[in-house]
N, C-alpha and C positions, 0 to 999 in steps of 0.2 A: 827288386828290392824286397826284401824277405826281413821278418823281424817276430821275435816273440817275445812278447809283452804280458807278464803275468802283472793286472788290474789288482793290489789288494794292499789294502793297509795305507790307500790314501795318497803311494808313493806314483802312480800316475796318474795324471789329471784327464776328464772327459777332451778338455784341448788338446794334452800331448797327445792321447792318439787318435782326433783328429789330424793334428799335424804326422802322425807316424803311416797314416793313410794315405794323407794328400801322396805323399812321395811314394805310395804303392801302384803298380801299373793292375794289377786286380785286386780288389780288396773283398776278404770275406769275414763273417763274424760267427763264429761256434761258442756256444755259450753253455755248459754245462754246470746244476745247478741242484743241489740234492736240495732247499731252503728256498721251496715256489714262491715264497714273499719277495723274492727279490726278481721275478723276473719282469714284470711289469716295467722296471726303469732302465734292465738291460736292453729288450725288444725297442724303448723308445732311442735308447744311446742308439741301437744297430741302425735306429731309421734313420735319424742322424749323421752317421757317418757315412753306412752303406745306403744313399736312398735305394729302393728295389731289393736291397740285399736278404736274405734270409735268416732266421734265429732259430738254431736246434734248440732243445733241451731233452738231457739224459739223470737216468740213477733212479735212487730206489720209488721214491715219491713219484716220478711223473711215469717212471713203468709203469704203475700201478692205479695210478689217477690219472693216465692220459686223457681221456673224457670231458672229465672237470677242467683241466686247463685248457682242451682243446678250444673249448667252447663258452670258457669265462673273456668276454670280452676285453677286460684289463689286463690279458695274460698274452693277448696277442705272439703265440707263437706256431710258428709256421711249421713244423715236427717236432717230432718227439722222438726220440730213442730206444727203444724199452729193448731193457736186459744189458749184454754186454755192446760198445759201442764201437770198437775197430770196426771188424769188417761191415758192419750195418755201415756206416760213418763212408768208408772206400764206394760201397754199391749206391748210396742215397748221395754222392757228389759227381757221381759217374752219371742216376739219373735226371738231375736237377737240369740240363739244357735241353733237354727233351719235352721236361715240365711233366713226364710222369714218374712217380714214387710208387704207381700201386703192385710195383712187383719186387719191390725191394721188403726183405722180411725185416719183422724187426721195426718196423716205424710205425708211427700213427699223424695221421694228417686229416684236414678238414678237405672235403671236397664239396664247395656249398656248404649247405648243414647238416651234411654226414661226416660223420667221424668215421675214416678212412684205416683198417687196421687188418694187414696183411696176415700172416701167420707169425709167430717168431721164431726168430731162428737160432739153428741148433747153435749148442755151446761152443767156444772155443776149443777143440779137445788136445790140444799141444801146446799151455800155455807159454812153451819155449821160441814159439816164433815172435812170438812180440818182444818186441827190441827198444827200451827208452831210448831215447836221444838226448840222454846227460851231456853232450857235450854242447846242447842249446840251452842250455840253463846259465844263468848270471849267478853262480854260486854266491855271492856278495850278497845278496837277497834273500839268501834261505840262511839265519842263522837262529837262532834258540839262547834261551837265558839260562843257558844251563852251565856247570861245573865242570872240567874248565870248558871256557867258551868254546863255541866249536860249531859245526855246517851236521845237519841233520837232513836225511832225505828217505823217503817210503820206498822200499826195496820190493816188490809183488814176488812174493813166494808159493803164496794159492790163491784160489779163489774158494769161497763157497762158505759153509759151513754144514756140520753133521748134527749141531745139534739143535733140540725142537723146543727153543723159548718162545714163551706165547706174546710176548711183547715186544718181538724184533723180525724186523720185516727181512733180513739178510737169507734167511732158511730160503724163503719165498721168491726172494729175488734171484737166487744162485738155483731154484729146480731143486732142492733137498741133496744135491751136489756137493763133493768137496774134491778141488783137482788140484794137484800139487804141479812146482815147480822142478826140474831135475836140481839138487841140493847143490851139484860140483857148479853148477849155472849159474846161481843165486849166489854162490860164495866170490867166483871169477865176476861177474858182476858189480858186487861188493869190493872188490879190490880194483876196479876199472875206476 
């Protein structure tokens, strides 16, 4: 039984997916969260639902402050992401039944009270292999109050940015990086 359930705006409840779980023959919890105030009651739902089960968090904030969360006891979170999260995301679920992460780049974890933090790893450099899976979306759920009404969704055309504002952590998070999409890709995407 397979199901994706985007959690937001109140329209599912901590019980529905409880119940969306029960009827999972494995169930797992990934939680990705740029807004560390909220992880504290996500990690408790994960214990909750998944008892044993594990709680990531990725994005710009915990790249960068993985330390502080690792080790703030009401953040109880079991890795961290830092930088971009596919293929880190593919190698850290490949080592989770082995129960070591210290060779997977790209993560931070406690080991005891060390804060555990491999090298990171290199950038995506072909952002054309990543593939959304629009056709698991509940299009009914994504719509906007906009003129005329209408289904709105984020298209990934680059990543990074080139330029050096002192009050935005995205320079920082992308390596001073800016990697484009092929255009004919992003337009055929757009019309899928």
């Amino acid at each position: 039984y397979t199901t994706n359930t985007d959690i937001k705006g109140g329209r599912v409840t901590v019980n529905g997916v409880k119940t969306l779980i029960s009827r999972a023959d494995i169930a797992e919890m990934f939680v990705v969260f740029t807004r560390v105030n909220k992880v504290p009651g996500a990690k408790g739902i994960g214990c909750v639902l998944v008892p044993g089960g594990v709680t990531l968090i990725g994005g710009p904030h915990p790249t960068f402050l993985y330390g502080e969360i690792l080790k703030d006891p009401a953040n109880r979170v079991d890795y961290v992401l830092r930088g971009e999260p596919e293929e880190t995301l593919v190698e850290l679920l490949g080592a989770l039944p082995a129960g070591d992460a210290s060779a997977v780049k790209g993560v931070a974890f406690l080991r005891g009270a060390d804060v555990v933090t491999p090298p990171m790893r290199p950038q995506i450099a072909d952002l054309d292999v990543l593939r959304p899976a629009w056709h698991l979306l509940d299009w009914d759920d994504y719509h906007y109050n906009i003129e005329p009404w209408g289904r709105m969704a984020s298209v990934l055309t680059s990543r990074g940015c080139m330029m050096g504002c002192s009050f935005c952590s995205q320079r920082l998070f992308w390596r001073g990086e800016w990697r484009p999409r092929d255009p004919v890709k992003v337009v055929a995407e757009m019309r899928h």
